[in-house]
C-alpha positions in Angstrom: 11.3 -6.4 31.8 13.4 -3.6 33.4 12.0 -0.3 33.5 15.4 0.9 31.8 14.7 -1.5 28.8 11.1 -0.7 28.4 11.9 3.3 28.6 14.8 2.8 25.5 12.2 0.7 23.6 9.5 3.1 23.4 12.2 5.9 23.1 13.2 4.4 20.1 9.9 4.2 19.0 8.8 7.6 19.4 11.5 9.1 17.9 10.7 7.1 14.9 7.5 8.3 15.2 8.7 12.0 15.3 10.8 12.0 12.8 7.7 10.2 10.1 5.8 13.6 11.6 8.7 15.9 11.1 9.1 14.1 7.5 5.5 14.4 6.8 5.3 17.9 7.8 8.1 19.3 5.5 7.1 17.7 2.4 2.5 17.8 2.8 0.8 21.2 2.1 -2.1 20.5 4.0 -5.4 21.9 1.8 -3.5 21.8 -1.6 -1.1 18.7 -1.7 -2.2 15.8 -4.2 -2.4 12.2 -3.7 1.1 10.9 -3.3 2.9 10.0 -6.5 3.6 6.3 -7.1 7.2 6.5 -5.8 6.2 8.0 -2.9 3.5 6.3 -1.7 3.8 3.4 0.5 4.3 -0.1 -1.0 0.7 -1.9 -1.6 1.8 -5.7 -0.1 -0.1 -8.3 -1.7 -0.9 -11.6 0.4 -2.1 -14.7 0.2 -3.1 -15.2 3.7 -6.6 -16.3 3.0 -5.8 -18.7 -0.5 -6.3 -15.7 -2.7 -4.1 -12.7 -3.5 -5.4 -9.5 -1.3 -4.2 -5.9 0.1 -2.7 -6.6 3.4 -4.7 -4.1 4.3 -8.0 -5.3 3.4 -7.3 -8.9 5.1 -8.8 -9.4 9.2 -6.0 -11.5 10.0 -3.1 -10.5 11.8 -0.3 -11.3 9.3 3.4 -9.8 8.6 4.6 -10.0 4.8 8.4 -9.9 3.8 9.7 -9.7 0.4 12.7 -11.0 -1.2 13.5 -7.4 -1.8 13.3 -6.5 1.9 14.7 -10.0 2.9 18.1 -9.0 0.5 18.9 -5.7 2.0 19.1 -7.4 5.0 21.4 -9.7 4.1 18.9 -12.4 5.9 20.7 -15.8 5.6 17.3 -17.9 6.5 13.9 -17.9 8.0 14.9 -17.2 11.6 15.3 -13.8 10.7 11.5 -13.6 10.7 12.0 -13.0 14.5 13.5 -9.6 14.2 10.9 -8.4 11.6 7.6 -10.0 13.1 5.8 -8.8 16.3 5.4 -12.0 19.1 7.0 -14.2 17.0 10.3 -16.6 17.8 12.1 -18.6 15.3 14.8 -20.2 16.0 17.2 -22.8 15.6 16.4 -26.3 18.1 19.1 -26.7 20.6 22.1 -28.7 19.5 21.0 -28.4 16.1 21.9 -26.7 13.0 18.4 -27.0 10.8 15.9 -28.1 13.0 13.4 -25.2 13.4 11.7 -24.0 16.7 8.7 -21.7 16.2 6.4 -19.4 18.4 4.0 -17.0 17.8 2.1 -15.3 20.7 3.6 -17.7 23.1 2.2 -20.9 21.8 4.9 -23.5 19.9 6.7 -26.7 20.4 10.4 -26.6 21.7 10.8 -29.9 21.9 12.1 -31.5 18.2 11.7 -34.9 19.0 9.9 -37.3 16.4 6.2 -37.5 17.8 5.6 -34.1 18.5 3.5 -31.9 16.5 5.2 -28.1 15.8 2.6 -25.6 16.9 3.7 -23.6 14.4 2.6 -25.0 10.9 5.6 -24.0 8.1 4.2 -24.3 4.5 6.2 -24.4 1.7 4.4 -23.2 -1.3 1.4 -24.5 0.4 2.7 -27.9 1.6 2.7 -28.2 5.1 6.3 -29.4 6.3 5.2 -31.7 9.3 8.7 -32.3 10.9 11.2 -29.7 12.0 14.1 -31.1 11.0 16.1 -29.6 8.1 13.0 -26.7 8.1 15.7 -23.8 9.0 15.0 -22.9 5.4 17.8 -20.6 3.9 16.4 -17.5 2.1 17.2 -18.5 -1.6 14.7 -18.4 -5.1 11.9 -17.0 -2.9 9.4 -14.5 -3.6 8.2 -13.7 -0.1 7.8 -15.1 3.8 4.1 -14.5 5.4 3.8 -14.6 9.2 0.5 -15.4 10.1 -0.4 -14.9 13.9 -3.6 -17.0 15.9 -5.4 -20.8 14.4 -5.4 -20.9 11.0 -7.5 -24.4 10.5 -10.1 -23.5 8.7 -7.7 -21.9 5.3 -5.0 -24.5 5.2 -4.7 -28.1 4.5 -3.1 -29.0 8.2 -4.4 -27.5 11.7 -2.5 -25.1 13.3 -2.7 -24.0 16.7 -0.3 -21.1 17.0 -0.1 -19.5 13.7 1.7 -20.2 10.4 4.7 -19.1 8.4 4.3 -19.1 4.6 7.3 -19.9 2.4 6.6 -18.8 -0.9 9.2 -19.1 -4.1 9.3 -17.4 -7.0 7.1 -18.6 -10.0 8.9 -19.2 -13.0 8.8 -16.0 -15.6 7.4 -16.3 -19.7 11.5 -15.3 -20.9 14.6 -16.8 -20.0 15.9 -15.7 -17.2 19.8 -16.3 -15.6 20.6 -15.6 -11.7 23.6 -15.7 -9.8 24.9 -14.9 -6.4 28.3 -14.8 -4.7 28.6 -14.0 -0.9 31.9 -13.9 0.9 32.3 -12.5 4.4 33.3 -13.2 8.0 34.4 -16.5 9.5 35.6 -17.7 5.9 32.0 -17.6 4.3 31.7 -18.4 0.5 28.1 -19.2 -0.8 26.9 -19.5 -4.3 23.8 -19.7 -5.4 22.4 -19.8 -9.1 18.5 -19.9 -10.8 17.8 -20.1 -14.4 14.5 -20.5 -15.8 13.7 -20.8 -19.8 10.4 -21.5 -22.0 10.6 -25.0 -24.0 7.5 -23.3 -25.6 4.6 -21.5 -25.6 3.3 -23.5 -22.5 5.9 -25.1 -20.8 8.6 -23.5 -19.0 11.1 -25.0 -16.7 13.5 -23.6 -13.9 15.7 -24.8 -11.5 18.1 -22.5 -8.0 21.1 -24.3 -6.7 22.9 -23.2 -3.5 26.0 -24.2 -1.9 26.2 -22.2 2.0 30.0 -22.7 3.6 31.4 -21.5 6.3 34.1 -21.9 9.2 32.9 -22.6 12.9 32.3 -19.3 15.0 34.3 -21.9 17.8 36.1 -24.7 18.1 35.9 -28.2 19.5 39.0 -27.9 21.9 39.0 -31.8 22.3 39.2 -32.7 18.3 40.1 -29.2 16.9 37.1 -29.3 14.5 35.2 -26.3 13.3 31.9 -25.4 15.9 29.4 -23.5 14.7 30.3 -24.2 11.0 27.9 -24.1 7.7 28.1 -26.7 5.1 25.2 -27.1 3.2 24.0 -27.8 -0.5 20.1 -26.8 -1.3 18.6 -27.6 -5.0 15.1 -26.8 -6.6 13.4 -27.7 -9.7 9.8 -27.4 -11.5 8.0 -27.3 -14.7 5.3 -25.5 -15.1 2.6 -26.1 -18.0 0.1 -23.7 -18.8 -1.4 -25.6 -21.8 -4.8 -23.0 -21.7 -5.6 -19.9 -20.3 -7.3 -22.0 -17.6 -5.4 -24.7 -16.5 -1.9 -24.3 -15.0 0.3 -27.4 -13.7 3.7 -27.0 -11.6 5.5 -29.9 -10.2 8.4 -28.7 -8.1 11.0 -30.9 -6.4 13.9 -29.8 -3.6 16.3 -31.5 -1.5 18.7 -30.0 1.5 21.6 -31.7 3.0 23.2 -30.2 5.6 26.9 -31.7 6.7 27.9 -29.2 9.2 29.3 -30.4 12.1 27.2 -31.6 15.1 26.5 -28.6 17.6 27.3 -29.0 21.2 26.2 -26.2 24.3 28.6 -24.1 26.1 28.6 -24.8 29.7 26.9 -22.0 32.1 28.4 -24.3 35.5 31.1 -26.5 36.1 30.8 -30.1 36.5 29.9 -32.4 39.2 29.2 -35.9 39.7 29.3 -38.0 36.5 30.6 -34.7 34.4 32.9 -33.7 37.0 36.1 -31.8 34.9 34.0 -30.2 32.7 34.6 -26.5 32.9 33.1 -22.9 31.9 35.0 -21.8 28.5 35.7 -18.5 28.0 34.3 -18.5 24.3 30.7 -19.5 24.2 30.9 -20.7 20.5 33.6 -23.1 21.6 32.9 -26.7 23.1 35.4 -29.6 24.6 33.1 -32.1 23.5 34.6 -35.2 22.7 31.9 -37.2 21.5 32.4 -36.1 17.7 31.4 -33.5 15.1 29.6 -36.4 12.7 26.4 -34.7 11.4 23.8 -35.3 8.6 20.5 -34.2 7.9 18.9 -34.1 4.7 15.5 -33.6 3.8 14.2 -33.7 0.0 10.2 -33.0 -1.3 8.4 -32.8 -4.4 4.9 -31.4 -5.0 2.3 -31.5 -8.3 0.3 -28.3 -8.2 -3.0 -27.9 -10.6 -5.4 -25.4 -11.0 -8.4 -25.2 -13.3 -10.5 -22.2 -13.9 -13.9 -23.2 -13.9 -15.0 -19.9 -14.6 -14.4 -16.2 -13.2 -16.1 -17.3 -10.6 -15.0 -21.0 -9.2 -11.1 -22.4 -9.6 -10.4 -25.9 -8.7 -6.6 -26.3 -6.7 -4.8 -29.9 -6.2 -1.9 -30.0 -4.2 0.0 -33.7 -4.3 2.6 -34.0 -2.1 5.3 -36.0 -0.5 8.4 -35.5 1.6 11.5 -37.4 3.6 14.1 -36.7 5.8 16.5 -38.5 7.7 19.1 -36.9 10.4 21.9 -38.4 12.3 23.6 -36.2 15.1 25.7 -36.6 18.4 24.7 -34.7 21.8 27.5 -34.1 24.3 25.8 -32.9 27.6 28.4 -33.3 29.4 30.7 -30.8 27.1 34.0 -32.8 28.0 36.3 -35.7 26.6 35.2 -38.4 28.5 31.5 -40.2 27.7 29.9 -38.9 30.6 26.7 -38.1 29.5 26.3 -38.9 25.4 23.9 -38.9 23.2 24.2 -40.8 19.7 20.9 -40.1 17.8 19.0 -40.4 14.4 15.6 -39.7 13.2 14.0 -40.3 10.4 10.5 -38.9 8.5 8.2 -38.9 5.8 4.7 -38.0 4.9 2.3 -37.8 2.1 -0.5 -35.4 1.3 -3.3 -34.6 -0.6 -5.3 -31.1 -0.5 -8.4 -30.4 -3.1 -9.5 -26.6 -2.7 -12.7 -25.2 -4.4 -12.2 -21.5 -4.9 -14.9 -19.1 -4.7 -14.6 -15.5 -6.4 -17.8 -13.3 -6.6 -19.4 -10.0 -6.4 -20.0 -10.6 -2.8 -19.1 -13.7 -1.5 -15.4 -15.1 -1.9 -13.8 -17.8 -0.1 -13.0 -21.9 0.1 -14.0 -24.9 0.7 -10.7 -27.5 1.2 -10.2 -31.3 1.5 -7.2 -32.6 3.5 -5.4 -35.7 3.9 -1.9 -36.3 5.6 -0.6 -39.7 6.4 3.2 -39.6 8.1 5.2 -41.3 9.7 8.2 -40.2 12.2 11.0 -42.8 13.8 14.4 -42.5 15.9 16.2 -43.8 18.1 18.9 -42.7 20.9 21.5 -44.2 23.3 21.9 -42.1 26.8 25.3 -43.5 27.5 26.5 -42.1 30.9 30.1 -43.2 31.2 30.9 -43.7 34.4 28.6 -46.2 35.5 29.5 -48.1 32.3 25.3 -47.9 31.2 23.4 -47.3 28.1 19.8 -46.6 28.2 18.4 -47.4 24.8 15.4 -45.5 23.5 13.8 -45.9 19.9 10.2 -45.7 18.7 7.7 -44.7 16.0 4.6 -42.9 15.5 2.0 -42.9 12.8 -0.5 -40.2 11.8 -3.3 -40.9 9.4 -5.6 -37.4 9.2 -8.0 -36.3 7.7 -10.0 -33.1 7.7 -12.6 -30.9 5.9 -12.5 -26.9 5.7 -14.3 -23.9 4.8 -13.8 -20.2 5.1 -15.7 -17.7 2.9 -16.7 -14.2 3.4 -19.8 -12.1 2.1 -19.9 -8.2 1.8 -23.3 -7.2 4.0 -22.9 -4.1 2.6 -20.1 -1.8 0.7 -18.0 -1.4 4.0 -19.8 -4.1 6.5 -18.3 -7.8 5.4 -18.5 -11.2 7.9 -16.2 -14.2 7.2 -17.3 -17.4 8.7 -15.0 -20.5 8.8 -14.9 -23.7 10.3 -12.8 -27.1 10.3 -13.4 -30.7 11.0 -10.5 -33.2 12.0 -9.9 -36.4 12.4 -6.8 -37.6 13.6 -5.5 -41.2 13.8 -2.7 -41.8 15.6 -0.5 -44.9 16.8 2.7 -45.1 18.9 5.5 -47.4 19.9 8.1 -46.8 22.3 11.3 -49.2 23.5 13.5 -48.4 26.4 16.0 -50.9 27.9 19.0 -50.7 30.0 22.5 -52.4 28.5 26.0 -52.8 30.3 28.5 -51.0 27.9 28.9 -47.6 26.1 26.5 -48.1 23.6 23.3 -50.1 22.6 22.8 -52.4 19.5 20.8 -49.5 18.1 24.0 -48.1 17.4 26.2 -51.2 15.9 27.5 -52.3 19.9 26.4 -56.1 19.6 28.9 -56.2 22.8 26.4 -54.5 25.1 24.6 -57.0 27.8 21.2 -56.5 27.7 19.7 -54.9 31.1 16.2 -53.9 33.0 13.6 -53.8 30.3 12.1 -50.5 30.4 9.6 -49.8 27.8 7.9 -51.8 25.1 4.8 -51.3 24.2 2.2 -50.2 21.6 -0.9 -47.8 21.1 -3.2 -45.9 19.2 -5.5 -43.0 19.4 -8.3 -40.8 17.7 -8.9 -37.8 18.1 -11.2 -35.3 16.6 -12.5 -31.9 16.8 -14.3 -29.2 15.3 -12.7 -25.4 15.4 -14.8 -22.6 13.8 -13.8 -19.3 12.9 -15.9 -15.8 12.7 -14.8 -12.6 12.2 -16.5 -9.4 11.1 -14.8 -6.1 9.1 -15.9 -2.4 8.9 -14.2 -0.4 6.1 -14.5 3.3 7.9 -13.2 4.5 4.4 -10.6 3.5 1.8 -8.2 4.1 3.8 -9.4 2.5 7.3 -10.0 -1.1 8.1 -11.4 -2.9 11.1 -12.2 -5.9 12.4 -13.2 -8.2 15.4 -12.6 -12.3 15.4 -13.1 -15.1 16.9 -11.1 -18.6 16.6 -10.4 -21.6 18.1 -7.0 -24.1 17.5 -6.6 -27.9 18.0 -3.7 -29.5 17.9 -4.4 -33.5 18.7 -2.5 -36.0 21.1 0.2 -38.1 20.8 2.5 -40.3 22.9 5.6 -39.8 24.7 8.8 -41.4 22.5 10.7 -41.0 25.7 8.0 -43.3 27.7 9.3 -44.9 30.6 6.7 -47.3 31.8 9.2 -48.4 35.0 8.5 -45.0 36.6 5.4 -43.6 35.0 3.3 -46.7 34.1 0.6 -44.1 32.7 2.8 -43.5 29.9 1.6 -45.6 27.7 -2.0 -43.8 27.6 -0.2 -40.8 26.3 -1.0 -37.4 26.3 -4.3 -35.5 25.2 -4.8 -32.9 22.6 -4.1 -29.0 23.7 -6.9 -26.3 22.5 -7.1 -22.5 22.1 -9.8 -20.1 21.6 -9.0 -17.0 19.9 -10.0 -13.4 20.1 -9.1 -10.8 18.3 -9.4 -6.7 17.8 -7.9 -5.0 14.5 -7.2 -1.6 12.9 -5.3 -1.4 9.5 -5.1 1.6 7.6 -3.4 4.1 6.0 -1.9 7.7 6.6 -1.2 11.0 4.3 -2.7 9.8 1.4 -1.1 6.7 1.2 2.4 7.4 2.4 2.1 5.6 5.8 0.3 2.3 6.6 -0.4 0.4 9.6 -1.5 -2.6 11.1 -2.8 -2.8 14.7 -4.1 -5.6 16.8 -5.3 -6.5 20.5 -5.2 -10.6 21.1 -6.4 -12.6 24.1 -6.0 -16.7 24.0 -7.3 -19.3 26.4 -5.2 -22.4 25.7 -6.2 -25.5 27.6 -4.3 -28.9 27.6 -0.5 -27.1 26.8 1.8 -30.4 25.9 4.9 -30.2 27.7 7.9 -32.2 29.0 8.1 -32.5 32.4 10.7 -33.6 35.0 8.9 -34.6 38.1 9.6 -37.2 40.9 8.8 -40.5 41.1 7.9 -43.0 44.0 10.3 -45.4 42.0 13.3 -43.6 41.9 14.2 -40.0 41.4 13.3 -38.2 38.5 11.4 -39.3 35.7 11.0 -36.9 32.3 7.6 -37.2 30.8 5.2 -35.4 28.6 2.1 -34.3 30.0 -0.9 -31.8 29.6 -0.1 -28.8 32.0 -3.2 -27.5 32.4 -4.9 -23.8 31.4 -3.0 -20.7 30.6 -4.4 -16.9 29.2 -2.1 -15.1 26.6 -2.8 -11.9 26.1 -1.4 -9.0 24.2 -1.1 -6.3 20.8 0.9 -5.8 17.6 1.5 -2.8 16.1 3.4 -2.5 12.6 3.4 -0.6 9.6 5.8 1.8 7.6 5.7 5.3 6.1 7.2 6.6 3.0 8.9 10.3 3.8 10.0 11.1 0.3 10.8 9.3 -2.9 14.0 8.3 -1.4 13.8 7.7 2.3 11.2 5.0 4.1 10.6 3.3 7.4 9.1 0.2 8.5 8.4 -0.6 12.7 6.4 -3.3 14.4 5.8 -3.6 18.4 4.8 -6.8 20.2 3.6 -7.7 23.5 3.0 -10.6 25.1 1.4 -11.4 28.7 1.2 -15.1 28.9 0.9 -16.8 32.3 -0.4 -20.0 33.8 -3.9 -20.6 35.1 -3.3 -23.8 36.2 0.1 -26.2 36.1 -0.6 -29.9 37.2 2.6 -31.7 38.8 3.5 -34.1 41.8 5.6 -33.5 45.0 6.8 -36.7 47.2 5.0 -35.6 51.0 6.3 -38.7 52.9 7.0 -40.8 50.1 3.5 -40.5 48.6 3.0 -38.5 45.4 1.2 -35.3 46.3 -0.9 -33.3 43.6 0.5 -30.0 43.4 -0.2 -26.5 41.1 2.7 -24.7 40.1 1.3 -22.0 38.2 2.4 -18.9 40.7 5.7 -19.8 39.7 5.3 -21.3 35.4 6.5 -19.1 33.0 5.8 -19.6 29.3 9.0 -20.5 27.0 10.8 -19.0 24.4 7.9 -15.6 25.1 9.3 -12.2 25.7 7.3 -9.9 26.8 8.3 -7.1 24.6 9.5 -7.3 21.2 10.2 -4.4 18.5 12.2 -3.8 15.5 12.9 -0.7 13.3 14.1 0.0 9.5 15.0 3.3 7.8 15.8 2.1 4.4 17.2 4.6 1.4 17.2 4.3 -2.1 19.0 7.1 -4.6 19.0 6.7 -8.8 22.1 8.0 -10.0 20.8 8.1 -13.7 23.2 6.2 -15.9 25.7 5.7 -13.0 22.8 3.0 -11.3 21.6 3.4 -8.2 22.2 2.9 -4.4 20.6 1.9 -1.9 21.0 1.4 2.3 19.3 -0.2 5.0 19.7 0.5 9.0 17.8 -2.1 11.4 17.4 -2.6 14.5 15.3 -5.4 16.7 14.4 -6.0 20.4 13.7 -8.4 22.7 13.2 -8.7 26.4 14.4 -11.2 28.6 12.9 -14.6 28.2 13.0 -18.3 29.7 13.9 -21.4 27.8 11.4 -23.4 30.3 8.4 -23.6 31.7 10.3 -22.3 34.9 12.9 -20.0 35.6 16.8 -20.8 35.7 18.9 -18.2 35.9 22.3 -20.0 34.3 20.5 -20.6 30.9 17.9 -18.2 30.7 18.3 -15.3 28.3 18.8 -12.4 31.7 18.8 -9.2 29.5 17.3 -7.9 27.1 18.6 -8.6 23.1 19.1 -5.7 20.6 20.2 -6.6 17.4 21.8 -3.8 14.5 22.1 -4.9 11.4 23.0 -3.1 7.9 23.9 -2.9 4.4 24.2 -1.0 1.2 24.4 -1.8 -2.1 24.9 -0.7 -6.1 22.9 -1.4 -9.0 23.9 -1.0 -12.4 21.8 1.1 -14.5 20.4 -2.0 -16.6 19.7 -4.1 -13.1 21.9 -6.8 -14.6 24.5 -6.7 -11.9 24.4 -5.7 -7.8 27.3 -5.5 -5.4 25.7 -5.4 -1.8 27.8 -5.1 1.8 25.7 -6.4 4.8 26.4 -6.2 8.6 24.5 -8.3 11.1 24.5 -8.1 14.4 27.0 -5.3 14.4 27.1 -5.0 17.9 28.6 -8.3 18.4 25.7 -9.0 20.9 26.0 -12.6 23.1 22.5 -13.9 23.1 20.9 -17.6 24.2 18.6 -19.2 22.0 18.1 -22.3 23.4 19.5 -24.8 26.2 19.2 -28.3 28.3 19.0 -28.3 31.6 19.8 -31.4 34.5 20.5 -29.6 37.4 21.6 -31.9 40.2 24.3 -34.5 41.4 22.6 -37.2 39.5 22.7 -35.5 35.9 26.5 -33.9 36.4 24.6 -30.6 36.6 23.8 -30.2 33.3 23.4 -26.7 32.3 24.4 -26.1 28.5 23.5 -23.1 26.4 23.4 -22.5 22.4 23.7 -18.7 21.1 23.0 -17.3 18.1 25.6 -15.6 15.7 28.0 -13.0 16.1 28.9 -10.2 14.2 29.2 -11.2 10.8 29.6 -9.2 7.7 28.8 -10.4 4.1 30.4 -8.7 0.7 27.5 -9.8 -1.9 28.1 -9.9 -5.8 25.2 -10.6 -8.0 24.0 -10.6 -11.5 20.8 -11.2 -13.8 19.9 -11.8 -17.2 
């Protein structure tokens, strides 16, 4: 990060911090000013980080909570706006995808979507664990709040996770009838509707339902077929029941489905063509493509859940989550970003999964916490044709991989004392695994996976089977000190396991070892943390120092072969240290005026990265950690909000938001390359304001994002070279856009 970058970062910052002390200053009389009054005291954020509702405050976890409230000023159209509101954390949207999320947090993830892989991320939805990325770019709709949850979180939730965990939580359905709608129309011909209702069939049941229909117009076009690029077309639905037939026992069963028809979504080209992709040029618009491949795209993912909960007694509830989800997607990949079928890729995936979680709940005097079964058996498939055109050859690749796991969890924490408390935690895995992969060469454009029955059959590849346990135990200890009611601190300790798998892309020709697979990556934990709050409530924050030792980092590799050029394989790295702090919180200057801030930084670097170099045609061992650099990981990352809010009596009230995010440059790879690397640093402004009738019943909101029309990279592929066309494609992420919102309840 440039010094230039850093210097307007923490200027920002400490301005905003001047102006909370300037704010504080005019409006505190030091010896003789009261508590603060309700409306100006800071909002008390309720989580459920640790399975039962706490103050953020009072939790030793790093976590960041956002509310539908704070998620609708914004105008945030889905969960990858987490990104610009939570320290070290990236979520994005997969290269040449439109739903498929990519997720980060403190530099540990999973970029690559392909079925097999395990996200290193874990995205729960209303406590399910979503285990493939596809169709998870959830669109912010019927929710109640997002939770970012930074470090291992194995021993609290029903799946392991290695990185961290992001909590999607909907609204629960209210005792009267209730009737919501939406209308949002705005830039690049966006129209979106989006309706809830919920009513009580009686005393005990109540049943609810949130329909949303998302369109919009490309931010490009597809010079080649004249098709939208860029475009939104998607339909989301959700409905439960909820039966409360006793004070304590309380059933939901919830079911959702997404299906996203937008057009496929192809990079822009950072270099011209050569070789097999020669013609293929640098467009001036970077949301535009001259793909000629195709736009067909489908992905649609549906889910359905059975929730119970009995009170034993104030002391013990018993929690069942049932569970079972599906997807299926079918895309096109242009590499080659021109007419001819230099370089395409046809492909389809498909998913599904069931699980099973049984939580005992513990509430006492002075020990809370839970004890959790888990079971998750899931299944992933796809298939993919690497047609290169001019050579008049399809390689074929499909496969499928199994995962049977099952695991055992505790967390529970006991007060020592009235400020001295100790939370220990640990989880037991096991994980069973089985994979099979097929790669053959045919003559033609196109295999028989994708309905050529003309293609002649070539060079036999791939073909095998395997299988795999693994296990692992991960505890989890941390210790808090309450200096007083209004100061928090703690020290933890954690470790993360994320299991091994086997490489869908195998290619047993030139790595034979393929077919052993890879092994599982590990991270142990520590952590420092201060939450508290300032000026008798008005200001809060939430501070933390980090330090991770990850071992065994899954990645996919292009390396050389004795065989013949390159091959592309996934492999365990090596060791890596991340290191780093967050700092967030907000202050409350008046009854009107607030702000919220968060900091991140992030020093992640390779201890040790295992590859091969040919030395006289003989395969070399070689470390290339001096010149590794960890994906999709700024190094600095901050965001600010000064939000207002003004009652005009019986005229309603108003309300406006001013935001503002930052990111430093950051790599797509696990080394640098300049053409589609993100080079500078991103700031983001966004906006809005809105009107409320006096009654709440109706809202008319206008929202900017991004209003400096800032060019940014999130994502890209990368063949450099003769033999690959010198592919070196880059996806960005939206323009300026700005939203008019109307909106009523009842």
């Amino acid at each position: 990060m440039s010094r230039k970058s850093f210097n307007s970062l923490l200027s920002t910052l400490l301005s905003a911090s001047a102006l909370t002390a300037i704010g504080f200053a005019n409006t505190a009389s030091a010896q003789t000013a009261p508590e603060a009054s309700s409306e100006q005291a800071s909002e008390v954020v309720v989580v459920t980080a640790r399975r039962r509702d706490e103050v953020l405050q009072d939790v030793p976890i790093s976590v960041t909570s956002l509310s539908s409230a704070a998620l609708e000023a914004t105008g945030a159209p889905d969960i990858t706006v987490l990104q610009q509101s939570a320290p070290n954390a990236t979520v994005q949207v997969a290269r040449g995808s439109n739903s498929t999320l990519i997720a980060f947090i403190r530099g540990v993830g999973q970029q690559d979507p392909l079925w097999g892989f395990e996200p290193g991320v874990g995205l729960y939805v209303d406590d399910v664990y979503v285990a493939r990325p596809q169709g998870a770019v959830l669109d912010i709709f019927d929710v109640n709040r997002i939770e970012v949850l930074r470090g291992p979180q194995g021993t609290l939730y029903g799946r392991n996770t290695i990185g961290g965990a992001i909590k999607y939580v909907t609204k629960r359905l209210g005792a009267k009838e209730s009737l919501n709608a939406k209308l949002n129309m705005g830039s690049y011909g966006q129209i979106d509707a989006i309706v809830s209702a919920s009513t009580p069939v009686s005393d005990t049941l109540r049943i609810g339902g949130a329909l949303a229909r998302y369109q919009r117009d490309g931010f490009g076009k597809n010079i080649t077929t004249g098709a939208e690029h860029y475009d939104k077309d998607v339909f989301a639905g959700r409905v439960s029941a909820e039966w409360e037939p006793s004070d304590h026992l309380f059933f939901r069963l919830a079911y959702d489905k997404v299906a996203d028809n937008s057009n496929a979504k192809h990079g822009h080209r950072e270099a011209p063509g050569v070789g097999l992709t020669a013609g293929a040029t640098i467009l001036p618009n970077v949301y535009d493509t001259d793909a000629g491949i195709g736009s067909a795209n489908k992905v649609e993912t549906s889910g359905w859940s059975l929730t119970g909960e009995w009170k034993v007694s104030d002391r013990l509830t018993v929690k069942s989550i049932t569970a079972g989800r599906e997807g299926s997607s079918n895309t096109l990949i242009d590499f080659d970003t021109n007419q001819a079928k230099a370089l395409d890729v046809p492909a389809r995936y498909d998913d599904k999964q069931l699980s099973q979680e049984l939580q005992f709940l513990l509430a006492g005097e002075r020990l809370n916490g839970v004890f959790g079964i888990y079971y998750l058996d899931a299944e992933a498939s796809g298939a993919f044709d690497t047609i290169v055109g001019i050579a008049n050859l399809t390689i074929a690749t499909s496969g499928k991989v199994e995962t049977e796991s099952l695991a055992a969890y505790g967390d529970f924490s006991y007060d020592i004392s009235d400020a001295l408390s100790i939370s220990i935690g640990g989880r037991y895995t096991e994980d069973s695994r089985s994979g099979q992969v097929y790669r053959q060469n045919f003559t033609g454009l196109g295999s028989p996976l994708f309905r050529n029955s003309a293609a002649i059959a070539g060079l036999l590849r791939s073909n095998y089977r395997n299988s795999k346990d693994f296990s692992d135990f991960s505890p989890r200890v941390s210790l808090s000190y309450e200096f007083s009611d209004a100061l928090t601190g703690y020290v933890a300790y954690s470790e993360g396991f994320k299991s091994g798998g086997f490489d869908m892309r195998g290619d047993v020709v030139l790595t034979p070892k393929t077919v052993d697979g890879y092994k599982p990556e590990y991270v142990n934990s520590y952590e420092v943390g201060l939450k508290g709050s300032l000026f008798n409530g008005r200001a809060n924050f939430a501070a933390s120092l980090f330090r991770a030792e990850y071992e065994g980092q899954q990645i996919t590799r292009q390396e050389p072969t004795v065989a013949a050029g390159i091959a592309s394989f996934v492999d365990n790295a090596g060791s890596s240290t991340i290191q780093g702090f967050e700092l967030e919180g907000g202050a409350r200057f008046n009854e009107n005026l607030s702000m919220t801030f968060g900091l991140g930084y992030t020093d992640a670097k390779f201890n040790e990265f295992k590859s091969f170099t040919l030395v006289g045609g003989v395969l070399t061992p070689i470390d290339l950690a001096p010149t590794a650099v960890f994906q999709n990981t700024p190094e600095w990352n901050g965001n600010l909000a000064f939000n207002y809010k003004r009652d005009l009596g019986s005229m309603g009230s108003v309300d406006a938001t001013l935001s503002a995010s930052y990111r430093s440059e950051y790599s797509m790879f696990e080394f640098a390359n300049p053409l589609v690397d993100q080079l500078d640093p991103v700031t983001l402004v966004d906006a809005g304001m809105g009107w409320n009738s006096a009654d709440g019943v109706f809202r008319v909101a206008l929202t900017g994002r991004n209003l400096t029309d800032e060019r940014y990279k999130v994502g890209g592929y990368s063949f450099a070279g003769i033999t690959f066309g010198n592919v070196q494609n880059s996806f960005y992420g939206p323009p300026k856009t700005v939203t008019l919102s109307l909106s009523t309840k009842f």
